[in-house]
LUMFI-74471 format. One record per residue (C-alpha): residue in one letter; residue number from 1; x, y, z. Coordinates in pm, 1 decimal, decimal comma. Each point is the difference from the previous one (the first is absolute). Layout:
% LUMFI-74471
  zapa  gunu         X         Y         Z
     A   NUM         X         Y         Z
...
END
This chain:
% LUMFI-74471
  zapa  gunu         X         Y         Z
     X     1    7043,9    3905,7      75,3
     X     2    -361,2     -61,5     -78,0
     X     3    -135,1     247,4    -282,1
     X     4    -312,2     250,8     103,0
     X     5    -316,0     -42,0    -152,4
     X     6    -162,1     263,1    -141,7
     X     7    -304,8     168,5     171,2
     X     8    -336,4     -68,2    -198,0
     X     9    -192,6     254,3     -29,5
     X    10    -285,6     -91,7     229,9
     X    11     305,0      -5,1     258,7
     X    12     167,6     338,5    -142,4
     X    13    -351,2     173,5      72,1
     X    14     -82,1    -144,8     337,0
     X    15     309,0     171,9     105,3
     X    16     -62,4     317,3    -177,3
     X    17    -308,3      48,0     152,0
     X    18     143,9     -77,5     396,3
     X    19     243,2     289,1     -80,8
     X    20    -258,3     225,2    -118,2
     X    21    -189,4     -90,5     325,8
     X    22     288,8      92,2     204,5
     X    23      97,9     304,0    -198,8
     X    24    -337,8     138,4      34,6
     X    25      -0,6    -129,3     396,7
     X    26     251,2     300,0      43,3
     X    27     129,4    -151,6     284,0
     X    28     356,8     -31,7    -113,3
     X    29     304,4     204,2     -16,7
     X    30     116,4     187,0    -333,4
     X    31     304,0    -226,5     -62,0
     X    32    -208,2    -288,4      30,1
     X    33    -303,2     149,3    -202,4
     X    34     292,9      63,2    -311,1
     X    35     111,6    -339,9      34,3
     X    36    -377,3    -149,0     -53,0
     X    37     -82,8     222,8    -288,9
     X    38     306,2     -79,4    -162,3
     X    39    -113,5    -388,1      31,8
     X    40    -338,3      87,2     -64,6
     X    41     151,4     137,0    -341,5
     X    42     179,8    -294,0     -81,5
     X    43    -287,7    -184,1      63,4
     X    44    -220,2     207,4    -193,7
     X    45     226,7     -38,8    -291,3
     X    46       5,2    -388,9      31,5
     X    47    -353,1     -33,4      -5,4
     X    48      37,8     208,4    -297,6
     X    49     219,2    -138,0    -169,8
     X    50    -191,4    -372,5      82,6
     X    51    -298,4     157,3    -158,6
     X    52     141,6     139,7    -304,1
     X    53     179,1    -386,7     -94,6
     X    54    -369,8    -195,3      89,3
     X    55    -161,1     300,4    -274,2
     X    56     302,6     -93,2    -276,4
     X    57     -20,7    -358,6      88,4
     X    58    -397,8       4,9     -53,4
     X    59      34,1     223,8    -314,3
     X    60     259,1    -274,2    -153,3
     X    61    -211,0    -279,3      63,2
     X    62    -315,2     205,0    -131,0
     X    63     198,8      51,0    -329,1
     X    64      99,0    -281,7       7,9
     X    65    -330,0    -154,4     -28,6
     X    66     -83,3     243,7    -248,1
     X    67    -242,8     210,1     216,6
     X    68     -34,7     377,6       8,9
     X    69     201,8     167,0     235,4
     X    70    -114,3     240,1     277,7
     X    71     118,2     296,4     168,5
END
């Protein structure tokens, strides 16, 4: 069995921001709507997460190079 890539983040958002489209459409039924905000969460929370390593990664290698670090 082949192993699943991980969404980037450029790919993570793009489908974040089709659900928010059709969440804010309104043309759906409740069920549905509960499934695509829970998968909007999880996708919210990836991007998230994706963000928060690229700031600790840039930090290190800022340190590392003996610059200042930012907030």
């Amino acid at each position: 069995m082949a192993e699943k890539k991980e969404q980037s983040f450029e790919e993570s958002l793009k489908a974040l921001e089709a659900l928010v489209k059709e969440l804010e459409n309104g043309d759906i039924e409740l069920n549905e709507a509960v499934e695509k905000y829970n998968k909007g969460m999880q996708l919210s929370k990836h991007c998230h997460d994706l963000l928060e390593n690229a700031e600790k990664t840039i930090v290190k290698m800022m340190k590392d190079d003996e610059l200042t670090d930012f907030e």
